[in-house]
C-alpha positions in Angstrom: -15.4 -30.0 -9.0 -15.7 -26.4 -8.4 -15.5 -24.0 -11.6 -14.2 -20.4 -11.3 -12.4 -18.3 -13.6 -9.6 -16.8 -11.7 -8.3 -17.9 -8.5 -6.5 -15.1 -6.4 -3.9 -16.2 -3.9 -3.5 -13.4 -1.0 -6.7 -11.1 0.1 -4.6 -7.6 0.8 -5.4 -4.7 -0.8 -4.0 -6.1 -4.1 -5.9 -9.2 -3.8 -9.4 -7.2 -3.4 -8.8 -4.7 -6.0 -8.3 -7.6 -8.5 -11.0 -9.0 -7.1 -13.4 -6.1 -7.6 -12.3 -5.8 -11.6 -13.6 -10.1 -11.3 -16.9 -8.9 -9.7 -17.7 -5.9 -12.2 -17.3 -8.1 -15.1 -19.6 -10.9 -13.5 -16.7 -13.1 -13.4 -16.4 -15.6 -10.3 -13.2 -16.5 -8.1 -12.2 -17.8 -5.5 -9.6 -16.2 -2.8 -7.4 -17.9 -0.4 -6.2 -16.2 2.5 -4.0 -17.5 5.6 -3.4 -14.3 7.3 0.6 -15.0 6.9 1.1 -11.5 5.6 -0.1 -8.4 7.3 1.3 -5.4 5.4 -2.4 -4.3 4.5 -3.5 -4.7 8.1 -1.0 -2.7 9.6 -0.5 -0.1 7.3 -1.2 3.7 7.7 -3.4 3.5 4.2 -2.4 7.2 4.1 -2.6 8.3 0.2 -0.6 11.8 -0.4 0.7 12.5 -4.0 3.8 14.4 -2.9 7.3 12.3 -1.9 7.9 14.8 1.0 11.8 14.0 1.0 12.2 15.0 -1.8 9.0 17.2 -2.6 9.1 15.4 -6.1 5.7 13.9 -7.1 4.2 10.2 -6.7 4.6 8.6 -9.6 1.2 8.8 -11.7 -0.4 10.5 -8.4 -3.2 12.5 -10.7 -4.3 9.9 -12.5 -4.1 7.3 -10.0 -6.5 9.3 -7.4 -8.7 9.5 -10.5 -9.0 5.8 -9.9 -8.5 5.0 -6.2 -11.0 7.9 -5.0 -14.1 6.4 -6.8 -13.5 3.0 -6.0 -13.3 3.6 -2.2 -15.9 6.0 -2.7 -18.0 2.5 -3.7 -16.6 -0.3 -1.4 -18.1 2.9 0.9 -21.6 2.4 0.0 -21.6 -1.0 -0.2 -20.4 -1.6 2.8 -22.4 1.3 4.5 -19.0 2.2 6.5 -16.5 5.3 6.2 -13.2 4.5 5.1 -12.0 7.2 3.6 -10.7 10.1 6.0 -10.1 13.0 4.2 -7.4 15.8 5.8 -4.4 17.6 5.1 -0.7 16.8 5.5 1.8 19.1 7.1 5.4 19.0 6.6 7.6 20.0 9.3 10.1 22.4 8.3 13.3 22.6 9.7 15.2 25.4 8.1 14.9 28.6 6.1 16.8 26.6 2.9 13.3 24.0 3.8 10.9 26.3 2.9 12.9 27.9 -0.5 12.8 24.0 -1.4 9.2 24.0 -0.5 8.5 27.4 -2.8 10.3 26.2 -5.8 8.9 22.8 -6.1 4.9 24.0 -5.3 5.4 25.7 -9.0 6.1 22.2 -10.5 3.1 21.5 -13.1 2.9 18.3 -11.2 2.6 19.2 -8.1 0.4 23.0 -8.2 -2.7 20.7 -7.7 -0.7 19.9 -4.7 1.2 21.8 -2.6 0.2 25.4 -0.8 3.1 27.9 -2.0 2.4 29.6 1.6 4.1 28.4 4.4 1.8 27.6 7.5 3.7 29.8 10.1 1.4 29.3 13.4 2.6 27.9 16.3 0.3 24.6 17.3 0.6 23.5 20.4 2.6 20.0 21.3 4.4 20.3 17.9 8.2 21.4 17.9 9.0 23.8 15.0 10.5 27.0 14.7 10.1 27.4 11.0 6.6 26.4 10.0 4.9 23.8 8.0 3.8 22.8 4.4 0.7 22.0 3.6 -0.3 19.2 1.3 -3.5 19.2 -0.7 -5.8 15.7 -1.5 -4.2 13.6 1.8 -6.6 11.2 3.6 -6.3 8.0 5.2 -7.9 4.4 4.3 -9.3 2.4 6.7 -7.2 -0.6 5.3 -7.8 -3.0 8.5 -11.3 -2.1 8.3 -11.5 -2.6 4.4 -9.8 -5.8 4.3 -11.6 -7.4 7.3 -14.8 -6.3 5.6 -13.8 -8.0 2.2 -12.6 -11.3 3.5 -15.7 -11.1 5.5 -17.9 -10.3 2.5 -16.3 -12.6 0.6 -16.7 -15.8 3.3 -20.4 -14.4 3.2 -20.6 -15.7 -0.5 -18.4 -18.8 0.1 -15.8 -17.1 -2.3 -13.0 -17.4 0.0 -10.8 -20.3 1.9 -8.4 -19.6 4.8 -6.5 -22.4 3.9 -2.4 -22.0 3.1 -2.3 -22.4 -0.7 0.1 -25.3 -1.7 1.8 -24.0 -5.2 2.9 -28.2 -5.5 -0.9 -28.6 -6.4 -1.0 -26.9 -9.5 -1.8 -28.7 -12.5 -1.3 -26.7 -15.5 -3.0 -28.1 -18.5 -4.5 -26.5 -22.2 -8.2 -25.4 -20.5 -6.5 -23.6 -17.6 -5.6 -24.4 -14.2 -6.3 -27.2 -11.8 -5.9 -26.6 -8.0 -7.2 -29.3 -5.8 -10.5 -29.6 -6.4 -11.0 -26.4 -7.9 -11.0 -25.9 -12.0 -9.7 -22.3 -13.0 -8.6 -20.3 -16.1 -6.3 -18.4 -14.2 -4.3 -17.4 -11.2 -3.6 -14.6 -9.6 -0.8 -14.4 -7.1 -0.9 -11.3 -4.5 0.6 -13.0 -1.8 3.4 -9.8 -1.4 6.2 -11.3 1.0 5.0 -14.4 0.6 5.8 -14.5 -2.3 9.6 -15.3 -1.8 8.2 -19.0 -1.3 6.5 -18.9 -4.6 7.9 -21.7 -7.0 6.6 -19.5 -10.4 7.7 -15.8 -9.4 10.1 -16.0 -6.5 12.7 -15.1 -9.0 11.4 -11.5 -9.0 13.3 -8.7 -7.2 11.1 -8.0 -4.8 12.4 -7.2 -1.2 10.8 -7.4 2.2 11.2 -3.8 3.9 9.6 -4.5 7.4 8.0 -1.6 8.9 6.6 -1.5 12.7 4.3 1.6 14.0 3.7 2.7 17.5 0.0 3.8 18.9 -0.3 6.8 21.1 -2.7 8.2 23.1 -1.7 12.3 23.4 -5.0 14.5 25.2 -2.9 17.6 24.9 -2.2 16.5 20.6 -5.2 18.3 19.1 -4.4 18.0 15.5 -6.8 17.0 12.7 -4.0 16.8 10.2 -1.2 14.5 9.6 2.0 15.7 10.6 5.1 14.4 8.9 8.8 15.2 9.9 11.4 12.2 10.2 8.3 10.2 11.0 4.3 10.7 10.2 2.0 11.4 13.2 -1.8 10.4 12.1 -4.7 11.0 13.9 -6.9 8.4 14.6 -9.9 9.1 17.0 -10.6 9.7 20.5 -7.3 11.3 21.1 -5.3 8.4 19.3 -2.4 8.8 17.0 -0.8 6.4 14.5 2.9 6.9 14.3 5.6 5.9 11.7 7.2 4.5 10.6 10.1 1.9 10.6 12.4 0.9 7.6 14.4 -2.1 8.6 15.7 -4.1 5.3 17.3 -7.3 7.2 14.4 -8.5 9.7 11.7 -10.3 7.5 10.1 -11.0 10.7 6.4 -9.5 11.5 7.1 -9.6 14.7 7.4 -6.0 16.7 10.9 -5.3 17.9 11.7 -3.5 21.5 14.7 -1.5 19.0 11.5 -0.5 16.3 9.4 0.8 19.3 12.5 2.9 20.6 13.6 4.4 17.4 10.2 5.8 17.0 10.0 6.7 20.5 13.4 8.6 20.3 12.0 10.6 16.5 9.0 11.1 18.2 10.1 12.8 21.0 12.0 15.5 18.7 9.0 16.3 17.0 6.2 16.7 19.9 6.7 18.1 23.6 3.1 16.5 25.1 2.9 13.9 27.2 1.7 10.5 25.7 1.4 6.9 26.4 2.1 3.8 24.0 -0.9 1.9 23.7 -0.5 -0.8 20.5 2.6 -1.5 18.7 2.8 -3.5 15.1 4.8 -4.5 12.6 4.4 -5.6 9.1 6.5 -6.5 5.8 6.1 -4.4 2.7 6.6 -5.3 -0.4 9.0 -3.1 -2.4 11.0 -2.9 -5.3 14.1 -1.1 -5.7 12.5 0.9 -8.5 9.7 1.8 -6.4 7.4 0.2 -9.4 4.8 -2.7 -9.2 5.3 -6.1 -10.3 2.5 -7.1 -12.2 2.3 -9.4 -15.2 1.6 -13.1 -16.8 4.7 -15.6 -16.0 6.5 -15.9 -19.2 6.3 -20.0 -20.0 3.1 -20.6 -18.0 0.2 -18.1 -19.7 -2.6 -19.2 -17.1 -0.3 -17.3 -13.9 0.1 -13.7 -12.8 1.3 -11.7 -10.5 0.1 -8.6 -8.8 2.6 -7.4 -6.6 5.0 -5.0 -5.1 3.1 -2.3 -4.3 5.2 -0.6 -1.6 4.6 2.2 1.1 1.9 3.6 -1.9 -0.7 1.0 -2.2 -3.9 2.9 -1.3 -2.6 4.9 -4.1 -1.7 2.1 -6.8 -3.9 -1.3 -6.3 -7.0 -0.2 -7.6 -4.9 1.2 -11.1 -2.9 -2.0 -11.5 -5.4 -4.1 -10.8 -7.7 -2.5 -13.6 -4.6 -2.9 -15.7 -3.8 -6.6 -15.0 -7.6 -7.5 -15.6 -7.8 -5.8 -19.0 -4.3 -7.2 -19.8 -5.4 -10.8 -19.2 -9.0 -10.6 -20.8 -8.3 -8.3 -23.4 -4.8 -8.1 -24.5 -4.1 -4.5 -23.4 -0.8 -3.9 -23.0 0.2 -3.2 -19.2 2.4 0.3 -18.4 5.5 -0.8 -19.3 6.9 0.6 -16.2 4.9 -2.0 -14.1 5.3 -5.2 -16.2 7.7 -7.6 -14.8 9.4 -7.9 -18.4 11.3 -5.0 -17.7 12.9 -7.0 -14.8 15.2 -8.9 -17.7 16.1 -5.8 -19.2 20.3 -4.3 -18.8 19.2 -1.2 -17.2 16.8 -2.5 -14.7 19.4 -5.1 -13.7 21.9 -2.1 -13.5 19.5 -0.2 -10.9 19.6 -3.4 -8.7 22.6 -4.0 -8.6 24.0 0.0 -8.1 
C-alpha cells in the first residue's frame, strides 16, 4: 500500500501549482495524468492584467502577479530553463473614439500601473493601422508546454506520477481518508478541467468547455518583439515564428483542429497584417470557463476528503498559482477561500440568475 497525503487528478497548470504548495510544505502526492486534456499545452500562457475589450482590469491582476511572478521566477531556477518571456502588449486601435476610450480608462487606479496614457503613433511595418496602438505594461508569455512537460517529467523522475486514466468508481471513502486502488490518501484533488464533465463528485458544476484552436506562422518580414492584439493576438515566438489567436467556439468539445477554426483566423489575420506568411502548426484545445469568469475551487460538500481546483479560463498563467495557495491553506488550515472562487456560491439565487441570463 502506497501512503500519500493528497492525490491530484490532472497535471495542467492547476494540477502543478497545487502540487508545488504539497512540495513546500514537505507533503507527498501522487499525480495522474492521461494526456486527455490539453488546454495547458496549447495555450498562449500570455499573462496581461488589462481586459483589452473592454480596457477594464483582470480581476485581482496586482495581486495575483504578486504571486504568479515569483513562482515562475522559481520553477525557473529549478529547472535551469527560461519560461518567462517578458514584453509589451499593443492594442490595435481602430478609431479616434478607440483611443478617447484608451485615455480615460489609463487614469483608472487600477489600471495606471498598467496602461501608457500615450498613444504609440508609429507606423510598423506588416501591421495595418491607421490610428496607432496602446501599449500595455507587465505582459509576458509562459512557456506552458515547456513548463508542463518539464513537471510531469520531474515528477515521473521521482515516481510521483502515473499516466494511467483515473477511474472515479475506485474511490473508497472511509473516516482516515481516501482509498484509490492501491494507493492510501487523505485527500483528492481534482484538476482534470474539461474532464471534469465525466466526474461523478463535481460534474454538477457549471463549468463549460470553450474550445479554442491557434494557428502558427512563419512571417520574415513580421519583425515585432511585442504582442500585437486586435480581433485576435499575434505573439512572437522565435526564429521569425508567431503564435496567433485565438478561437471561441462554445458547441465543439472536440480537441481536434477544425479546417473552419484555421480559416476564421486566417480571414482576422489577414485584416490585421499585409506580409506574406505561411501556416506551419495548427492546435486546438478546450478551456475551462465559467460564465462568471471566476474559478471553481473548493471541498465537495458531503464528501470532506474531495476538492476541486478548476475553471481557470483564458487567465490561468495569471490565477493557478493564487488559487492553488488558497485551496492548500483552505484544506490544511481552515482559511477561508475568496468567496468569489468557492464553489458555494454556485447554490446561491444570483449566481444561478447569471447562468441562466
Amino acid at each position: 500500500m502506497l501512503n500519500v497525503d493528497y492525490i491530484i487528478v490532472g497535471l495542467g497548470l492547476a494540477g502543478l501549482s497545487f502540487a508545488e504548495q504539497l512540495i513546500k510544505a514537505n507533503q507527498s502526492l501522487i499525480a495522474f495524468e492521461n494526456h486527455s486534456q490539453t488546454s495547458s499545452l496549447v495555450a498562449g500562457g500570455v499573462y496581461n492584467p488589462v481586459i483589452l475589450k473592454r480596457y477594464t482590469p483582470v480581476w485581482n491582476a496586482k495581486s495575483q502577479l504578486e504571486v504568479a511572478m515569483p513562482f515562475y521566477q522559481s520553477l525557473e531556477e529549478r529547472f535551469r530553463v527560461t519560461l518567462d518571456n517578458k514584453f509589451s502588449t499593443r492594442k490595435v486601435f481602430k478609431s479616434i473614439e478607440d483611443q478617447n476610450n484608451w485615455y480615460l480608462a489609463s487614469d483608472h487606479p487600477k489600471l495606471t500601473d498598467f496602461m501608457n496614457p500615450q498613444t504609440i503613433n508609429e507606423q510598423v511595418k506588416g501591421i495595418r493601422g491607421d490610428f496607432g496602438f496602446g501599449e500595455v505594461y507587465q505582459t509576458g508569455r509562459i512557456d506552458t508546454h515547456l513548463l508542463v512537460s518539464l513537471y510531469r517529467q520531474h515528477l515521473k523522475n521521482n515516481k510521483t506520477i502515473r499516466s494511467e486514466e483515473f477511474k472515479h468508481s475506485h474511490i473508497k471513502l472511509d473516516q482516515n481518508g481516501v482509498l484509490y486502488k492501491d494507493i492510501r490518501a487523505k485527500k483528492i484533488v481534482f484538476c482534470e478541467g474539461y474532464g471534469i464533465k465525466s466526474n461523478p463528485y463535481f460534474n454538477d458544476l457549471p463549468l463549460n468547455g470553450t474550445k479554442g484552436e491557434t494557428i502558427t506562422i512563419k512571417a520574415p518580414e513580421l519583425k515585432i518583439n511585442f504582442l500585437l492584439k486586435s480581433t485576435l493576438f499575434v505573439l512572437p515566438i522565435k526564429n521569425d515564428l508567431y503564435k496567433v489567436g485565438a478561437t471561441f467556439n462554445w458547441t465543439d468539445t472536440t480537441p481536434t483542429p477544425t479546417e473552419s477554426g484555421r480559416l476564421e483566423l486566417v480571414e482576422k489575420l489577414d485584416k490585421v497584417i499585409d506580409v506574406p506568411y505561411e501556416i506551419v502548426d495548427h492546435n486546438a484545445g478546450i478551456r475551462p470557463t465559467v460564465k462568471d469568469r471566476r474559478p471553481l475551487v473548493g471541498i465537495h460538500p458531503k464528501y470532506s476528503q474531495l476538492a476541486v481546483l478548476n475553471g481557470l479560463g483564458t487567465r490561468g498563467v495569471m490565477i493557478a498559482p493564487t488559487v492553488a495557495k488558497q485551496l492548500f491553506e483552505h484544506l490544511e488550515y481552515k482559511k477561508p477561500l475568496d468567496q468569489e472562487i468557492d464553489i458555494l456560491r454556485c447554490k446561491k439565487k444570483d449566481f444561478q440568475k447569471r447562468l441562466h441570463s
